[in-house]
PyMOL commands that place a pseudoatom at each C-alpha (Angstrom):
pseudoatom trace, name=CA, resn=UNK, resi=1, chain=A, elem=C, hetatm=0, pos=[43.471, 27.870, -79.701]
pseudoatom trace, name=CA, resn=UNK, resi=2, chain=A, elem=C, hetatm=0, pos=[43.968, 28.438, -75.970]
pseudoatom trace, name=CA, resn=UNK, resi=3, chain=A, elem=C, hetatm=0, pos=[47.761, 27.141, -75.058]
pseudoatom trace, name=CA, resn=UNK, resi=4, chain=A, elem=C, hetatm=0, pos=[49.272, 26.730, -71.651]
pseudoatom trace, name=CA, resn=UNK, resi=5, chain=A, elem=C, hetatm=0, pos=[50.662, 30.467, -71.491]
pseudoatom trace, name=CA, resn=UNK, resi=6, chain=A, elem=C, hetatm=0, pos=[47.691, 31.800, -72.122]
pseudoatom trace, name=CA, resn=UNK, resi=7, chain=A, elem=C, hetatm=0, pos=[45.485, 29.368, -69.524]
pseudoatom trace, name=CA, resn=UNK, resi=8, chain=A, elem=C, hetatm=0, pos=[48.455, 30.363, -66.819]
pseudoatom trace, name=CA, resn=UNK, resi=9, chain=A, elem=C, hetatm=0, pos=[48.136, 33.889, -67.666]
pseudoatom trace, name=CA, resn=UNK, resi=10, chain=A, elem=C, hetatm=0, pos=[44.021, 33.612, -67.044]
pseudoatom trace, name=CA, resn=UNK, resi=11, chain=A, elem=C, hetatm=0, pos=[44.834, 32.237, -64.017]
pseudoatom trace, name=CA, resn=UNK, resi=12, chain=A, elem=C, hetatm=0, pos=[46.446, 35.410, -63.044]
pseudoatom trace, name=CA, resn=UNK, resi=13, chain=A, elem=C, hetatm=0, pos=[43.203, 37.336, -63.767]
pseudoatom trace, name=CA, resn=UNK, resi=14, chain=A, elem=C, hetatm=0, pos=[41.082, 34.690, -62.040]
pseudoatom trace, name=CA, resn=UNK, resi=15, chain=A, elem=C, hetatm=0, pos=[43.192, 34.922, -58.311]
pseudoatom trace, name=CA, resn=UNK, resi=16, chain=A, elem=C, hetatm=0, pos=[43.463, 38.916, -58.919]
pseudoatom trace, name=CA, resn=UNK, resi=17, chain=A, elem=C, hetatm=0, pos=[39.615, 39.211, -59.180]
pseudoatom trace, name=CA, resn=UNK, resi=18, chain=A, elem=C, hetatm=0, pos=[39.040, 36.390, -56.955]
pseudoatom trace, name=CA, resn=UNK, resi=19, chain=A, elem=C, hetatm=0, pos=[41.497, 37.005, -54.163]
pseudoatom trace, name=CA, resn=UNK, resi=20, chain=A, elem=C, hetatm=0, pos=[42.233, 40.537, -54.042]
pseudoatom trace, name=CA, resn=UNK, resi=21, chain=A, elem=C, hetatm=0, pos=[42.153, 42.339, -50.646]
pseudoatom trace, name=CA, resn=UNK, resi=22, chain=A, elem=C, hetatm=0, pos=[38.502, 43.174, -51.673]
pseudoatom trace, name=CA, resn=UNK, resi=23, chain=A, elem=C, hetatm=0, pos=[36.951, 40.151, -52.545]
pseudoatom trace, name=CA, resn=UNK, resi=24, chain=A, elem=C, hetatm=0, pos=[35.074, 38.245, -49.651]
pseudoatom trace, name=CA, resn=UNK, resi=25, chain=A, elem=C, hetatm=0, pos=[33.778, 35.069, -51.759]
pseudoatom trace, name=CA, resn=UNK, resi=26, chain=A, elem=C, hetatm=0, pos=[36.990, 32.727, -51.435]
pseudoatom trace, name=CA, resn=UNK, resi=27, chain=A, elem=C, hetatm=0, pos=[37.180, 33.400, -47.703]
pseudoatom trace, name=CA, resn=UNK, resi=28, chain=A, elem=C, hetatm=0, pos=[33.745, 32.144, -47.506]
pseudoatom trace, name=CA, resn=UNK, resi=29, chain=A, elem=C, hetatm=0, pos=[34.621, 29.044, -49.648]
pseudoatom trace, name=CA, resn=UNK, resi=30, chain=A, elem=C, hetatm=0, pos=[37.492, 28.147, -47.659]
pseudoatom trace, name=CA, resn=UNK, resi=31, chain=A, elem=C, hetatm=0, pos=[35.178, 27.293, -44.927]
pseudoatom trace, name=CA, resn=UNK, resi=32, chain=A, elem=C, hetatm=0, pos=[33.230, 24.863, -47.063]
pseudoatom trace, name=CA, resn=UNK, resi=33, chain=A, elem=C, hetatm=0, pos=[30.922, 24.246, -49.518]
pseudoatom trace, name=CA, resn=UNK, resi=34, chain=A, elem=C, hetatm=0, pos=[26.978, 24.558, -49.838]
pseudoatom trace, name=CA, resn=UNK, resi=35, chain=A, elem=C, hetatm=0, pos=[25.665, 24.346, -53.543]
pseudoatom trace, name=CA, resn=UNK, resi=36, chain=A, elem=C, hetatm=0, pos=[22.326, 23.656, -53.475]
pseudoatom trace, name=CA, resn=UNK, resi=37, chain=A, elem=C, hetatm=0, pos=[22.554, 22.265, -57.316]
pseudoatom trace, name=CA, resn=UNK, resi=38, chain=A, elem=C, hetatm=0, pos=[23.844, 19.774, -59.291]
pseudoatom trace, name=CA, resn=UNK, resi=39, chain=A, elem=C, hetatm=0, pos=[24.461, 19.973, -63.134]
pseudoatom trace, name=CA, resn=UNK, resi=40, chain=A, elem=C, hetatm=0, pos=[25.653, 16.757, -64.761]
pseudoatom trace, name=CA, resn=UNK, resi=41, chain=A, elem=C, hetatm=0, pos=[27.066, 18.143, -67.930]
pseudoatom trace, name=CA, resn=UNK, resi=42, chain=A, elem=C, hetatm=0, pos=[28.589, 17.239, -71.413]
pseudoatom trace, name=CA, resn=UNK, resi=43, chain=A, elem=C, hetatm=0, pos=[32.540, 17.246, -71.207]
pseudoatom trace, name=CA, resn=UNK, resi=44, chain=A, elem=C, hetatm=0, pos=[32.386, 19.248, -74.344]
pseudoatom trace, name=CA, resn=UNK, resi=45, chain=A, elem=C, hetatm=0, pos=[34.336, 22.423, -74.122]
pseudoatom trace, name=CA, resn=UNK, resi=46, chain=A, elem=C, hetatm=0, pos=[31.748, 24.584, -75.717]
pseudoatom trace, name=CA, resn=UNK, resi=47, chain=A, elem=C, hetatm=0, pos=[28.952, 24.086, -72.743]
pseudoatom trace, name=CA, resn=UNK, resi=48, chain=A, elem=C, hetatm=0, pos=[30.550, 24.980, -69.612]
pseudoatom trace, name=CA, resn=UNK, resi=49, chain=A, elem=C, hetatm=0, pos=[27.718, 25.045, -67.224]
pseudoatom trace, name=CA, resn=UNK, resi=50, chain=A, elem=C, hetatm=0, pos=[28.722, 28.024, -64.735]
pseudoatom trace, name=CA, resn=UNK, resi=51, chain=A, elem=C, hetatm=0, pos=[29.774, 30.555, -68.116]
pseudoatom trace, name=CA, resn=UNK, resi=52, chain=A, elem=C, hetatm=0, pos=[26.220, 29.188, -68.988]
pseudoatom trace, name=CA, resn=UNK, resi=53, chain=A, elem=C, hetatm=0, pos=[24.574, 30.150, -65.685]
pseudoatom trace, name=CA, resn=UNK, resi=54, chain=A, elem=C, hetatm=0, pos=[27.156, 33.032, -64.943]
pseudoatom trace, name=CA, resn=UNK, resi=55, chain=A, elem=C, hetatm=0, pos=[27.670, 31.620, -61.610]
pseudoatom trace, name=CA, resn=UNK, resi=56, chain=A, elem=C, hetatm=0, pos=[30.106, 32.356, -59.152]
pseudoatom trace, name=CA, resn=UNK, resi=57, chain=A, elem=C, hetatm=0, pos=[32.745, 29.205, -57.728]
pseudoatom trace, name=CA, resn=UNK, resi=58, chain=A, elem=C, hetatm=0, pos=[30.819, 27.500, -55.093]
pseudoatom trace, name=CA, resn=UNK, resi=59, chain=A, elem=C, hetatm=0, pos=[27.520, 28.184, -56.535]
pseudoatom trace, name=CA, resn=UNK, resi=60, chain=A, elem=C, hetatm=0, pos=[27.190, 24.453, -58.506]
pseudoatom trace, name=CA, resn=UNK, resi=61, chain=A, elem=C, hetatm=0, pos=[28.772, 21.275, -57.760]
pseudoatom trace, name=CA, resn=UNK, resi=62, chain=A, elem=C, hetatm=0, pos=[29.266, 20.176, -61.536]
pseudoatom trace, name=CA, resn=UNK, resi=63, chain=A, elem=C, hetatm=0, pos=[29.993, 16.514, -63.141]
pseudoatom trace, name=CA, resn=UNK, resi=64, chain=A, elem=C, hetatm=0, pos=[30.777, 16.606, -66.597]
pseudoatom trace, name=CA, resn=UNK, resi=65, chain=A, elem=C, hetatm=0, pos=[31.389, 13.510, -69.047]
pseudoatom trace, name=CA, resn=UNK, resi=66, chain=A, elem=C, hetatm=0, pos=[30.854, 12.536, -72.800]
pseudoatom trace, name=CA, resn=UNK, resi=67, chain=A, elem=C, hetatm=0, pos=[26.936, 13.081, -73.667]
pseudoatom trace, name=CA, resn=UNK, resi=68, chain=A, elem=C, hetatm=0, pos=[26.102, 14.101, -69.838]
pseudoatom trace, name=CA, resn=UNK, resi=69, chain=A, elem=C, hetatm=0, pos=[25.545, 10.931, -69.306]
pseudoatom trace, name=CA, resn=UNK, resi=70, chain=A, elem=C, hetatm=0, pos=[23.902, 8.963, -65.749]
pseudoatom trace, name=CA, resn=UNK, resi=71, chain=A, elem=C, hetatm=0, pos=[24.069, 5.328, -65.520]
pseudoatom trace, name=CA, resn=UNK, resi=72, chain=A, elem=C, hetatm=0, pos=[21.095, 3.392, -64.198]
pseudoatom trace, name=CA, resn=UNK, resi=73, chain=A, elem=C, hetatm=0, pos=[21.957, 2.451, -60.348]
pseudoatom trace, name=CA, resn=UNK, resi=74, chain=A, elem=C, hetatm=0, pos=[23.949, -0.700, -59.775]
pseudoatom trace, name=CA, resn=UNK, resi=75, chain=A, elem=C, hetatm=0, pos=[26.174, -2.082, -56.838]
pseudoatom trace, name=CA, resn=UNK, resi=76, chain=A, elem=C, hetatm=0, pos=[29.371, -3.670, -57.925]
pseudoatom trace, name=CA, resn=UNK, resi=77, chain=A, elem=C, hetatm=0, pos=[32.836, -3.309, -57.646]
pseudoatom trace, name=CA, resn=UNK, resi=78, chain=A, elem=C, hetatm=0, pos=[33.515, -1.163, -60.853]
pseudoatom trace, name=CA, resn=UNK, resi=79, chain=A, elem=C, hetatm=0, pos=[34.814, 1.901, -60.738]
pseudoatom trace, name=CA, resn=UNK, resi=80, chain=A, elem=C, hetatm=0, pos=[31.330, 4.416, -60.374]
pseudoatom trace, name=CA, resn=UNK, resi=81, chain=A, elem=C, hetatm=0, pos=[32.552, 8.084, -60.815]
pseudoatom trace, name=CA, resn=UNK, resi=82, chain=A, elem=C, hetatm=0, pos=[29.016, 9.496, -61.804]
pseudoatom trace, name=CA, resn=UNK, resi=83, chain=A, elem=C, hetatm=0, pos=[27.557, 7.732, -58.974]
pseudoatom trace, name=CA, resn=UNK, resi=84, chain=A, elem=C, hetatm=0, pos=[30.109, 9.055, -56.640]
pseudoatom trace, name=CA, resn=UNK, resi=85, chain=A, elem=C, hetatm=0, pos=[29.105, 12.414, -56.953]
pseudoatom trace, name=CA, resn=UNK, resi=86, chain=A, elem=C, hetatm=0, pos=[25.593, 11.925, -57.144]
pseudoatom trace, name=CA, resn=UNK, resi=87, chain=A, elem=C, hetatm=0, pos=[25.795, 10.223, -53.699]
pseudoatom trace, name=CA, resn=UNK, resi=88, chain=A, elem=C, hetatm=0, pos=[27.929, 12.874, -52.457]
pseudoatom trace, name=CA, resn=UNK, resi=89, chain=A, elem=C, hetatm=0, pos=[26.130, 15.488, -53.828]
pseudoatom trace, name=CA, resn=UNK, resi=90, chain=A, elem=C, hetatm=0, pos=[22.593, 14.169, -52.456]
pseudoatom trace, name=CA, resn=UNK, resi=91, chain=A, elem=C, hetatm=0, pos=[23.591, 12.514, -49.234]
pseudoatom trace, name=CA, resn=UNK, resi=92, chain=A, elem=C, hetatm=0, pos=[26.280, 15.135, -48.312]
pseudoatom trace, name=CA, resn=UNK, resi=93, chain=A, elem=C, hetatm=0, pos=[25.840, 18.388, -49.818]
pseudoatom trace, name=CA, resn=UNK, resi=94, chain=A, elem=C, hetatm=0, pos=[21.992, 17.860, -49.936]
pseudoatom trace, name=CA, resn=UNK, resi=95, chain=A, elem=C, hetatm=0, pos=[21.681, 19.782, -52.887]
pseudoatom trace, name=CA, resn=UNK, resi=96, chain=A, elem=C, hetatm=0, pos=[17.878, 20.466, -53.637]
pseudoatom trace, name=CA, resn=UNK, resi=97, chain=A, elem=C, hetatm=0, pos=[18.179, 20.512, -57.708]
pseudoatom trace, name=CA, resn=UNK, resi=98, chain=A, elem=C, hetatm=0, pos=[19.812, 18.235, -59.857]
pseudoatom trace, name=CA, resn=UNK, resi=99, chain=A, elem=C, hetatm=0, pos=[20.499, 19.282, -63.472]
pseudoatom trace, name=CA, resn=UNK, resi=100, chain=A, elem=C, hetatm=0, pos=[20.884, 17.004, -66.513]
pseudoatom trace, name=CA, resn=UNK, resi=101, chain=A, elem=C, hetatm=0, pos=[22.412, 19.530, -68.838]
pseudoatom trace, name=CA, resn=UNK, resi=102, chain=A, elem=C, hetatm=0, pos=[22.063, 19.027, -72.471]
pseudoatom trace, name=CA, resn=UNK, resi=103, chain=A, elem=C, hetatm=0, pos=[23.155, 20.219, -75.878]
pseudoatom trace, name=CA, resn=UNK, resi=104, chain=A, elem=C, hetatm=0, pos=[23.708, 20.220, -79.441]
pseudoatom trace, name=CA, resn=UNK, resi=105, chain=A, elem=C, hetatm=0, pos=[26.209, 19.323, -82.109]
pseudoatom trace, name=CA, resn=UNK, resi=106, chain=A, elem=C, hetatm=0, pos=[26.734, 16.372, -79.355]
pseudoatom trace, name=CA, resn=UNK, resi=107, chain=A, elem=C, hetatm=0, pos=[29.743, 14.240, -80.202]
pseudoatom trace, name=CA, resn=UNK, resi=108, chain=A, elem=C, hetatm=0, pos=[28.713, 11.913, -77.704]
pseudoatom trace, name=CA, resn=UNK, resi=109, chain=A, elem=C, hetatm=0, pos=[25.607, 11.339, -79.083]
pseudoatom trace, name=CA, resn=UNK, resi=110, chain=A, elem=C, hetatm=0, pos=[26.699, 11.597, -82.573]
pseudoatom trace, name=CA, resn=UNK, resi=111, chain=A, elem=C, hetatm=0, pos=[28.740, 8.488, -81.586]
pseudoatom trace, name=CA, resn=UNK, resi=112, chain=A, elem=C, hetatm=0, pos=[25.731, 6.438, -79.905]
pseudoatom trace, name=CA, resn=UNK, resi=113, chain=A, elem=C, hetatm=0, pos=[22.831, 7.394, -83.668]
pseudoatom trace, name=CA, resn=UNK, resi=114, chain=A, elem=C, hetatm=0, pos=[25.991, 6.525, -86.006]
pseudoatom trace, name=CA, resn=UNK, resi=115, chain=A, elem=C, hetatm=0, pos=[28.547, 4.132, -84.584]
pseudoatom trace, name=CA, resn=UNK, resi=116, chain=A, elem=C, hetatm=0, pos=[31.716, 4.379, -83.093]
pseudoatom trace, name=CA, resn=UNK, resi=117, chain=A, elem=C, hetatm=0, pos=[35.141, 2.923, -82.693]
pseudoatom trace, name=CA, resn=UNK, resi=118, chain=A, elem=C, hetatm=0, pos=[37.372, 3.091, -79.171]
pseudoatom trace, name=CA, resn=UNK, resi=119, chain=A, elem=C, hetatm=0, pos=[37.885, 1.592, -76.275]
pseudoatom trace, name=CA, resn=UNK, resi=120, chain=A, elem=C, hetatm=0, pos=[35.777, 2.493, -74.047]
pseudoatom trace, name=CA, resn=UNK, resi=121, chain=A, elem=C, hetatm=0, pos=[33.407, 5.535, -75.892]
pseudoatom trace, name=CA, resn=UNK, resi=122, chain=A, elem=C, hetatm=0, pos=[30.919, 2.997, -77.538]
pseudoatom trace, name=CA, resn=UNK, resi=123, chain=A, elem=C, hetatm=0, pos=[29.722, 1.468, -74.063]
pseudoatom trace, name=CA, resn=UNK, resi=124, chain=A, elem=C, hetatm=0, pos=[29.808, 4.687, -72.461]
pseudoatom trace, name=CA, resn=UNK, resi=125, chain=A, elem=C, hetatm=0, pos=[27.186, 6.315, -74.845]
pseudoatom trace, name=CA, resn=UNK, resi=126, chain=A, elem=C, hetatm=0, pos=[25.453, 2.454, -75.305]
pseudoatom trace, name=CA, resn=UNK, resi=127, chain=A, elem=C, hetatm=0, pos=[24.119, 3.558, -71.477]
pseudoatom trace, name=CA, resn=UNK, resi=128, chain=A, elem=C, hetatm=0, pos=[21.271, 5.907, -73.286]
pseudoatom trace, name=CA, resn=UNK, resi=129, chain=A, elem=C, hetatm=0, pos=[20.145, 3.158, -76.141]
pseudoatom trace, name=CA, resn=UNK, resi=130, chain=A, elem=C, hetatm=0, pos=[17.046, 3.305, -75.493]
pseudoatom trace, name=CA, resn=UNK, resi=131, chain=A, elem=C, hetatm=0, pos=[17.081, 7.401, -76.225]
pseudoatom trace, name=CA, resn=UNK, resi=132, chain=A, elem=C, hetatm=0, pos=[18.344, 5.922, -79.682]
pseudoatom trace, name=CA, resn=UNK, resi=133, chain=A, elem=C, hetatm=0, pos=[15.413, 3.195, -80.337]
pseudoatom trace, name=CA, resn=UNK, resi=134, chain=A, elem=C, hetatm=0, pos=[12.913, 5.450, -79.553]
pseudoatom trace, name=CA, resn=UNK, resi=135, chain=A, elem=C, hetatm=0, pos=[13.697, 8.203, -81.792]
pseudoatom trace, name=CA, resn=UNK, resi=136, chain=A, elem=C, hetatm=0, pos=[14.555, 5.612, -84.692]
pseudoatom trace, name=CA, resn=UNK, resi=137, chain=A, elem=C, hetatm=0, pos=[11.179, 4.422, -83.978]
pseudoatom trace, name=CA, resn=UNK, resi=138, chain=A, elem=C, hetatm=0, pos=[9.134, 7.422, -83.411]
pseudoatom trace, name=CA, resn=UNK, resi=139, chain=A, elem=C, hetatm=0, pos=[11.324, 9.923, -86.447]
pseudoatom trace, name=CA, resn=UNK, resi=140, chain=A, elem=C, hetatm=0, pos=[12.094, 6.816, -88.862]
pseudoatom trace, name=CA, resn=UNK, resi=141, chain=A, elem=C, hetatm=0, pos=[11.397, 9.267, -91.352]
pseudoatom trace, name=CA, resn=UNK, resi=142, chain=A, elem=C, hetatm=0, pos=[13.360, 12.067, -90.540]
pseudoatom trace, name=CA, resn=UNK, resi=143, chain=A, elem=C, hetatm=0, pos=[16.686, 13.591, -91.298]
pseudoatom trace, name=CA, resn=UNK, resi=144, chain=A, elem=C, hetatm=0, pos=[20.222, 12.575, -90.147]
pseudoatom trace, name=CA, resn=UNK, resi=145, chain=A, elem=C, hetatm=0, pos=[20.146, 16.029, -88.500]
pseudoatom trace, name=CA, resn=UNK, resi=146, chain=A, elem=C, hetatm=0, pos=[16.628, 15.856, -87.273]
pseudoatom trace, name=CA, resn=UNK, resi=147, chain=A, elem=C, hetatm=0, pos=[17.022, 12.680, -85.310]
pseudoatom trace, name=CA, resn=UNK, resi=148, chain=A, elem=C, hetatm=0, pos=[20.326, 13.336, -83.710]
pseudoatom trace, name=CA, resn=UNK, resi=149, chain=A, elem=C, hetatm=0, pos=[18.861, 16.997, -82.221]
pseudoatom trace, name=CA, resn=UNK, resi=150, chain=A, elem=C, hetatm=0, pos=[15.417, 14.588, -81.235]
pseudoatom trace, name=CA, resn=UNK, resi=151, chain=A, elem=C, hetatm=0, pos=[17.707, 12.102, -79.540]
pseudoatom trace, name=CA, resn=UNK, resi=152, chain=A, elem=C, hetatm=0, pos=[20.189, 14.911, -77.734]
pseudoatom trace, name=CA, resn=UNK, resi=153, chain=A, elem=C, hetatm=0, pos=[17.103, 15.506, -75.805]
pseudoatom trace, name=CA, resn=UNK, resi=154, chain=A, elem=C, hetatm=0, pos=[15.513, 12.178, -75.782]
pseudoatom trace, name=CA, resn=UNK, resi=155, chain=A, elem=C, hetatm=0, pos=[18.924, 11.410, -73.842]
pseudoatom trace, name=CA, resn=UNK, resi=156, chain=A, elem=C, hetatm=0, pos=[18.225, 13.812, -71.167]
pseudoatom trace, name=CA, resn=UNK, resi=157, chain=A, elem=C, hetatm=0, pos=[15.160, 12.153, -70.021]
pseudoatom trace, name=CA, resn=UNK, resi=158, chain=A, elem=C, hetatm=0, pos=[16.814, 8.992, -70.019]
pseudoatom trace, name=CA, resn=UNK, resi=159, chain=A, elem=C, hetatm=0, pos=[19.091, 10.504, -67.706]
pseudoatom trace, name=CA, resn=UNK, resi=160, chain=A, elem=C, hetatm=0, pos=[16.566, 11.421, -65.775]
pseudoatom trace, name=CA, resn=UNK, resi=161, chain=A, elem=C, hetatm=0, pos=[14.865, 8.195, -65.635]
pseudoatom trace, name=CA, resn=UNK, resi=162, chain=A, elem=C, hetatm=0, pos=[18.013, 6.503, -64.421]
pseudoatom trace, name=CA, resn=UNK, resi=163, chain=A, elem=C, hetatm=0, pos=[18.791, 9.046, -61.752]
pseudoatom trace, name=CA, resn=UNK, resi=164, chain=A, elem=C, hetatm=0, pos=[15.358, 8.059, -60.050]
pseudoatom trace, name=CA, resn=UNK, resi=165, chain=A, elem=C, hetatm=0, pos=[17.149, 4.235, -59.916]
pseudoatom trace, name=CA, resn=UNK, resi=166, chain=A, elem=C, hetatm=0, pos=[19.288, 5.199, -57.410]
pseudoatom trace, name=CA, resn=UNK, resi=167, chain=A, elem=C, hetatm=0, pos=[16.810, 4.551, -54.205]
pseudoatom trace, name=CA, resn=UNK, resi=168, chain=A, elem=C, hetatm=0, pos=[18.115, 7.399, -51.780]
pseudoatom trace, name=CA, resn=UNK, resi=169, chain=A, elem=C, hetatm=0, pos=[18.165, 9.582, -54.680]
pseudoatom trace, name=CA, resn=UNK, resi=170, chain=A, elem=C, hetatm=0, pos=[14.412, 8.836, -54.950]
pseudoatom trace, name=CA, resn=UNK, resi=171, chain=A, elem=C, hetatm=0, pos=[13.477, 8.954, -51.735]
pseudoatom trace, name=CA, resn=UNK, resi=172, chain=A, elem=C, hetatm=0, pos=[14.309, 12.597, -51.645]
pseudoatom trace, name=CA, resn=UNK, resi=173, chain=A, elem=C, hetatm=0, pos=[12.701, 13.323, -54.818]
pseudoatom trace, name=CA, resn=UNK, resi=174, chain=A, elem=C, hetatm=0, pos=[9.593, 11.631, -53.463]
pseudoatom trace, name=CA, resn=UNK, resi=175, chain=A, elem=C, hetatm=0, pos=[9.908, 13.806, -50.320]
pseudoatom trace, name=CA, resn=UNK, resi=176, chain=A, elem=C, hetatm=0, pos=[9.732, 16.885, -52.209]
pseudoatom trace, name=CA, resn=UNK, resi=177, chain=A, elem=C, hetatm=0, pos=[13.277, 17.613, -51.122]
pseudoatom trace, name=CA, resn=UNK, resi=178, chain=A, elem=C, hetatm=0, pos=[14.677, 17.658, -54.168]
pseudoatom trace, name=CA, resn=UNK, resi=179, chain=A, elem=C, hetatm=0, pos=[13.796, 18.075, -58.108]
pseudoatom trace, name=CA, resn=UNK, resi=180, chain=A, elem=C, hetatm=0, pos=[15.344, 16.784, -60.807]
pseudoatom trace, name=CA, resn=UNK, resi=181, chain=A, elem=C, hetatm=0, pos=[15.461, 19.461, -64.315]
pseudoatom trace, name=CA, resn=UNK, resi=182, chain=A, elem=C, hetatm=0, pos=[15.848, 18.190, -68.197]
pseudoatom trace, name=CA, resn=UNK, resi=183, chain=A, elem=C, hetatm=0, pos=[17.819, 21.664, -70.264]
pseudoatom trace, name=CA, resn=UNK, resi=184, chain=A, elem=C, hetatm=0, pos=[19.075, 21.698, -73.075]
pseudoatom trace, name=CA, resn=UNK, resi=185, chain=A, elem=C, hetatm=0, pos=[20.977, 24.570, -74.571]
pseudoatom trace, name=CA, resn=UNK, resi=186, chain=A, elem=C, hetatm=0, pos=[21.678, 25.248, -78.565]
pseudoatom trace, name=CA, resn=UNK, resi=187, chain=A, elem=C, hetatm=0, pos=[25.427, 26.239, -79.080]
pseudoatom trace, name=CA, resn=UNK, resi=188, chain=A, elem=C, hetatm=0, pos=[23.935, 27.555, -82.645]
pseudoatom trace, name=CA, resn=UNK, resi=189, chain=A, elem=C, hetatm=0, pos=[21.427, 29.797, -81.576]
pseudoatom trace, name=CA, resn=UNK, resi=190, chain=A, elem=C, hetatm=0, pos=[21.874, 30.581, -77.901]
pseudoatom trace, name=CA, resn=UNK, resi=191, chain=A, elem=C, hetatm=0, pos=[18.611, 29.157, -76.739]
pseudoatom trace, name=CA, resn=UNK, resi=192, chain=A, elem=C, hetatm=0, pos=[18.059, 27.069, -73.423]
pseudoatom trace, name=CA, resn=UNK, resi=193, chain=A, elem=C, hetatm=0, pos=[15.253, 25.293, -73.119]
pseudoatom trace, name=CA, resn=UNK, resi=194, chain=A, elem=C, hetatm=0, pos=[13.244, 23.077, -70.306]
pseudoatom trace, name=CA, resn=UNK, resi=195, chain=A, elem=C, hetatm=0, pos=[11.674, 19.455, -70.301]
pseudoatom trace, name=CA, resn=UNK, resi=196, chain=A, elem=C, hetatm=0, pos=[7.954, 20.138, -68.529]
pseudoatom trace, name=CA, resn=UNK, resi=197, chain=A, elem=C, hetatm=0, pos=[6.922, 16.575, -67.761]
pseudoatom trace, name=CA, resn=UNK, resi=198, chain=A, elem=C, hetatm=0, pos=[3.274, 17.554, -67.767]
pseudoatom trace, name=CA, resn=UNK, resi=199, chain=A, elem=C, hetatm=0, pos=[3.296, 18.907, -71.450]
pseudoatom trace, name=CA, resn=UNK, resi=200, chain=A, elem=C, hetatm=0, pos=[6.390, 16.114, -72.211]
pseudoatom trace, name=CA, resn=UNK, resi=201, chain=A, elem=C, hetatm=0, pos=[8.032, 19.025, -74.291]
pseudoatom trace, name=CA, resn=UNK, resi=202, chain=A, elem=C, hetatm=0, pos=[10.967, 21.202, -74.010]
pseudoatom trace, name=CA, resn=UNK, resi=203, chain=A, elem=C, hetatm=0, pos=[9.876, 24.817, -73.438]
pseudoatom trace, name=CA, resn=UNK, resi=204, chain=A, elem=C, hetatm=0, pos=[11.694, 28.107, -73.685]
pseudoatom trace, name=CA, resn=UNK, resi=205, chain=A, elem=C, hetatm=0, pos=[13.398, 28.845, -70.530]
pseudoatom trace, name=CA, resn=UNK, resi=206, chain=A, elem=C, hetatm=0, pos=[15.413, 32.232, -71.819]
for i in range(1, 206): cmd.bond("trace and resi %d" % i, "trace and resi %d" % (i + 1))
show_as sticks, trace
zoom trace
């Protein structure tokens, strides 16, 4: 288990590689900005998108939460933090790919086929119910395990059906300006796979 010597210490390692006298990428960043993706990822700490992607800081602008989840869009006083960053990421950064980033062994949406107790966990995960009904209805037949790995995915695209709620989020899509991509990525085997919308399957992508 990683303690807080041993996160300081890779600290260390991260500013000596990052800013030693011979790297130029941090006096780039300190400039700004410019990732041209998104990736709205599970908080799980097993599915880090850039040690996924092998990127490089300022490559992704990231969100991460409990089953990578987006809300539908809604105005309101409450307190939006998804939305936030999709409208900054969108309207300011202008990123041209948006990422809903999937995976397995999903605690999150463990919580959402099976029932859950907290304060605020069950009506976080209640916002992809729908991923829930239609695998129950669809796989009524199938294993425990069979319809939680069907609905880690069938989450995704409701993910990406709510992002295209958000109208300015849309209107970008529909301009060509930006795409929107379903993954999903097996901690088990090491597999990441795709959502094709014409085929409506998850292919291979690695």
């Amino acid at each position: 288990m990683t303690d807080i010597k041993q996160l300081v210490t890779g600290f260390k390692r991260f500013r000596k590689s990052y800013f030693g006298k011979d790297q130029q990428l941090f006096g780039e960043l300190k400039r700004g900005q410019s990732p041209t993706t998104l990736v709205i990822a599970c908080s799980d700490s097993r599915v880090d998108p850039a040690i996924i992607t092998d990127c490089e800081p300022g490559d992704l602008f990231v969100v991460r939460n409990v089953a990578n989840l987006v809300p539908p869009y809604e105005k309101g006083t409450g307190l939006h933090g998804v939305s936030t960053a999709l409208e900054f990421a969108v309207c300011t950064l202008k990123v041209e790919n948006i990422i809903v980033l999937g995976h397995s062994q999903c605690g999150g949406i463990h919580a959402l086929m099976n029932g859950t107790t907290g304060e605020f966990v069950p009506g976080w995960v209640n916002i992809s119910k729908r991923a829930r009904e239609r695998v129950l209805a669809e796989l009524p037949d199938a294993t425990a395990a069979e319809q939680l790995s069907a609905c880690e995915e069938e989450s995704i695209l409701v993910s990406l059906e709510n992002l295209l709620t958000f109208p300015w989020l849309k209107a970008r899509v529909d301009s060509g300006d930006l795409t929107l991509h379903g993954w999903y990525f097996d901690i088990g085997t090491g597999e990441l796979v795709g959502y094709n919308a014409k085929s409506d399957v998850f292919e291979a992508l690695a």
